[in-house]
C-alpha distance (Angstrom), angle and dihedral (degrees) to the residues before:
residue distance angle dihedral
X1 . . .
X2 3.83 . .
X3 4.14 92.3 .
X4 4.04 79.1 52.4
X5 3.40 96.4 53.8
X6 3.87 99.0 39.7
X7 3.67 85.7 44.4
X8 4.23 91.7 56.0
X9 4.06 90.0 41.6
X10 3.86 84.1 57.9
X11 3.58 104.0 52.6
X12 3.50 90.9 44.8
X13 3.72 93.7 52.3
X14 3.96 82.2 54.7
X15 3.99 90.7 50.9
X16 3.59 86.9 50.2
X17 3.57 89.6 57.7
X18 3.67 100.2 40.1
X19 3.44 84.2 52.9
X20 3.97 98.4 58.6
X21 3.73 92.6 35.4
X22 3.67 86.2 61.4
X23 3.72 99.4 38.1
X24 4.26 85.8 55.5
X25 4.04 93.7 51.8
X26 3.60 87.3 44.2
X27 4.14 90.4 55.2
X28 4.41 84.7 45.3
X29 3.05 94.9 47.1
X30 4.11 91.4 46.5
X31 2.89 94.8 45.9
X32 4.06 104.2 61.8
X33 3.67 92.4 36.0
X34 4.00 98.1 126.5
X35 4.25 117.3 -104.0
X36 3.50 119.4 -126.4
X37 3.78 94.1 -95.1
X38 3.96 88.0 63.8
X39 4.45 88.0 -108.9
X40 3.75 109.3 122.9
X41 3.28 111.3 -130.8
X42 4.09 117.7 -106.5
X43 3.93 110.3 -92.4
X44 3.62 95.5 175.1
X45 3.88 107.1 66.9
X46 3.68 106.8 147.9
X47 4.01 122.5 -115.4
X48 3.83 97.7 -107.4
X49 4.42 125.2 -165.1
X50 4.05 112.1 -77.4
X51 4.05 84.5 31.2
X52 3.46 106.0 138.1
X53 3.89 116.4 -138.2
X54 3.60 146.5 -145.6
X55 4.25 102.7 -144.4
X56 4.17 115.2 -179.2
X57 3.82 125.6 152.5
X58 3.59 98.7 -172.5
X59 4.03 120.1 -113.2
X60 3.50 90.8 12.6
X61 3.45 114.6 118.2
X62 4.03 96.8 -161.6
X63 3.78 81.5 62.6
X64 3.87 107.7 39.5
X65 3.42 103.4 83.0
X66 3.84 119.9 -175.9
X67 3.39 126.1 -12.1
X68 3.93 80.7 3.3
X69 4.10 83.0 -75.7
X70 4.12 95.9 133.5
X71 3.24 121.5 -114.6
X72 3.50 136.8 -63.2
X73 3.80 113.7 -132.8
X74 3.95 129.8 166.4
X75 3.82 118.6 -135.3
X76 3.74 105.0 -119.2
X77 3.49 126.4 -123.9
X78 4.10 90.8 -93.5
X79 4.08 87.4 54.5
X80 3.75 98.2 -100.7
X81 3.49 144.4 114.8
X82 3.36 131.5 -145.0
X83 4.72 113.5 -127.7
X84 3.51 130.0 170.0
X85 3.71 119.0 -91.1
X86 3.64 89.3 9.5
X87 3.55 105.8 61.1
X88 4.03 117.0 -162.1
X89 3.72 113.4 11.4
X90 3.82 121.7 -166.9
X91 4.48 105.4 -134.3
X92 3.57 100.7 148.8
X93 3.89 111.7 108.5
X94 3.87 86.9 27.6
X95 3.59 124.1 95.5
X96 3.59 118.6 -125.6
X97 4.17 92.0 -96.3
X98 3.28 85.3 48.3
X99 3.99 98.6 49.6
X100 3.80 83.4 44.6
X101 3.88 94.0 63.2
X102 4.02 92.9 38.9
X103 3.56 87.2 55.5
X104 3.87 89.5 42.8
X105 3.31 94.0 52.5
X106 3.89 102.7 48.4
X107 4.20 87.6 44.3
X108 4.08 86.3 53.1
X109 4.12 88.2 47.6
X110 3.86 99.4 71.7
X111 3.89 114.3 -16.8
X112 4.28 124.6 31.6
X113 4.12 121.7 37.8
X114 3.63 98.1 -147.2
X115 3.90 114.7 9.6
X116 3.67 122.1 -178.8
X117 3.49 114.6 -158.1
X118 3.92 134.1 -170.0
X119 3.70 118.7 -166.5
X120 3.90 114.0 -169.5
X121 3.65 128.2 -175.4
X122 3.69 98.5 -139.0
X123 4.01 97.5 179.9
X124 4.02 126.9 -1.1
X125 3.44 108.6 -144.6
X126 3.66 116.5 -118.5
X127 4.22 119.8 -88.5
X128 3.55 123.4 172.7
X129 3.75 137.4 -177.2
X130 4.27 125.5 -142.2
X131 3.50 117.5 -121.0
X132 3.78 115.3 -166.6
X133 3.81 142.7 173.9
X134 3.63 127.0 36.5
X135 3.71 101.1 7.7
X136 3.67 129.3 119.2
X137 4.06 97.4 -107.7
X138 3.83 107.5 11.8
X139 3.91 111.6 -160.8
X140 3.94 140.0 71.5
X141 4.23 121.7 -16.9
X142 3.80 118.9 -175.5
X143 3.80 113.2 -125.7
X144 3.72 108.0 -126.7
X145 4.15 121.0 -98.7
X146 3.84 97.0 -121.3
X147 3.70 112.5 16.6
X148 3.91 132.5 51.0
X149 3.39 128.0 -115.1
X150 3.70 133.3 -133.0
X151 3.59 133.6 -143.2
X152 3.71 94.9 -115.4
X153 3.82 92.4 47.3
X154 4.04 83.3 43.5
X155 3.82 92.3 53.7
X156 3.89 88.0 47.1
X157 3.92 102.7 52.2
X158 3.74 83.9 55.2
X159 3.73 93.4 63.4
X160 4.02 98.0 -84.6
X161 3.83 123.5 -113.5
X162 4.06 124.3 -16.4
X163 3.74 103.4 -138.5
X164 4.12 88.6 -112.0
X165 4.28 85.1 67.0
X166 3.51 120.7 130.2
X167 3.67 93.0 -147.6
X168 3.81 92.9 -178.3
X169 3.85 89.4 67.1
X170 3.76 113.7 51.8
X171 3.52 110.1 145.5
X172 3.76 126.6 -155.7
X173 3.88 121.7 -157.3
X174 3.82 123.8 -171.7
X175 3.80 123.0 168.9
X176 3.94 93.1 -7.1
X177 3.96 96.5 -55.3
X178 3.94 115.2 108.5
X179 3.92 125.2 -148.9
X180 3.74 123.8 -171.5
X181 3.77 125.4 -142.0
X182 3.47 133.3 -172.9
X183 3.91 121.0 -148.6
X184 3.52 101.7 -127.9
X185 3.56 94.7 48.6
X186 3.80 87.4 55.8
X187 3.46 101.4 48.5
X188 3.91 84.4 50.9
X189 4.33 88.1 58.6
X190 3.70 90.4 40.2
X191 3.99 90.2 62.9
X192 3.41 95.9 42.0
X193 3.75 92.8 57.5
X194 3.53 114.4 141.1
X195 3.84 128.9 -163.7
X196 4.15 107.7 -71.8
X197 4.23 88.3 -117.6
X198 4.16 82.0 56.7
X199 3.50 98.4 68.9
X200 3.33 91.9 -121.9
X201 3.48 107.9 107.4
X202 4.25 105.5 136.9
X203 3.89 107.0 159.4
X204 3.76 109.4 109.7
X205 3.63 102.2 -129.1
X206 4.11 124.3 -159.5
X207 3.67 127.6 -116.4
X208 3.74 130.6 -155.1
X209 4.42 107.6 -67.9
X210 3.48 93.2 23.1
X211 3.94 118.3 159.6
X212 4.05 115.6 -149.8
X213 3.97 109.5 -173.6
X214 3.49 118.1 170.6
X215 3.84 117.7 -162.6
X216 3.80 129.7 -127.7
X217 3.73 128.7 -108.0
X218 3.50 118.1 -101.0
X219 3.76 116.9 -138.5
């Protein structure tokens, strides 16, 4: 009866994993499957602090969780998160393939053979940038969870241009330093996009504090 019972606990530990394994190709795969405007839509957002993760190592109890699900873990305010055996990891800046082979790497170092780890970004948290000036609804827009956002599309989720914009002077501040762009000249990049492996990848996208301020016309 014990062999039995070992013997069901087993397969569904491999069910469990079958189950996530699938449920991760399923988000790739998802998530470079082509929008309708022909863009691809950005697989490589980086695991930022207050992210809130999916952690498993697979046939590791330590790391299973409930239901054998991994375990849910939110990236601390420093960008780490805290595993067994390892202590405090560093994942923010990485994306999650890339936090999966950091933490594959260090478990390989002193403690598991083989592990296979799945990292999973269950929920972002929520950034926004302030755009201000002549635009339609100046204030706060929340960058999206899996995609970036650029300036353009920034400018038009807060209501696009007033008809008293300058639109040759729309400055861009990030961490205290201040670019200006001019419209023309970035609807001139954004058609001459090329696929991100190309090198060619001109749009000026926004990051996570951003201030957008677009100047008024002078008469």
């Amino acid at each position: 009866m014990k062999t039995f019972i070992k013997w069901v606990w087993r397969v569904g530990c491999v069910l469990a994993t079958c189950v996530l394994l699938g449920q991760a190709a399923f988000a790739q795969e998802a998530a470079t499957t082509k929008v309708e405007t022909g863009a691809k839509v950005d697989t490589d957002r980086k695991i930022e602090a207050l992210d809130m993760l999916t952690v498993n190592v697979f046939g590791e109890e330590e790391f299973s969780g409930t239901n054998n699900s991994g375990l849910e873990l939110r990236v601390s305010s420093t960008g780490e998160v805290t595993l067994y055996l390892l202590g405090s990891v560093e994942v923010a800046g990485k994306t999650p393939a890339e936090a999966e082979r950091h933490i594959r790497e260090l478990l390989k170092k002193d403690y598991i053979i083989d592990p296979h780890v799945l990292v999973l970004v269950k929920t972002y948290r929520i950034s926004n940038v302030t755009v201000m000036g002549q635009v339609g609804s100046p204030g706060l827009i929340d960058l999206p969870a899996e995609r970036r956002l650029d300036i353009l599309s920034g400018i038009a989720q807060a209501g696009g241009f007033t008809k008293l914009a300058r639109t040759s002077r729309i400055d861009l501040t990030r961490a205290g330093v201040t670019q200006t762009y001019d419209l023309e000249k970035l609807k001139k990049e954004a058609n001459l996009q090329g696929p991100i492996t190309s090198g060619r990848d001109r749009k000026i996208w926004l990051s996570p504090d951003d201030l957008i301020y677009v100047h008024e016309s002078a008469f």
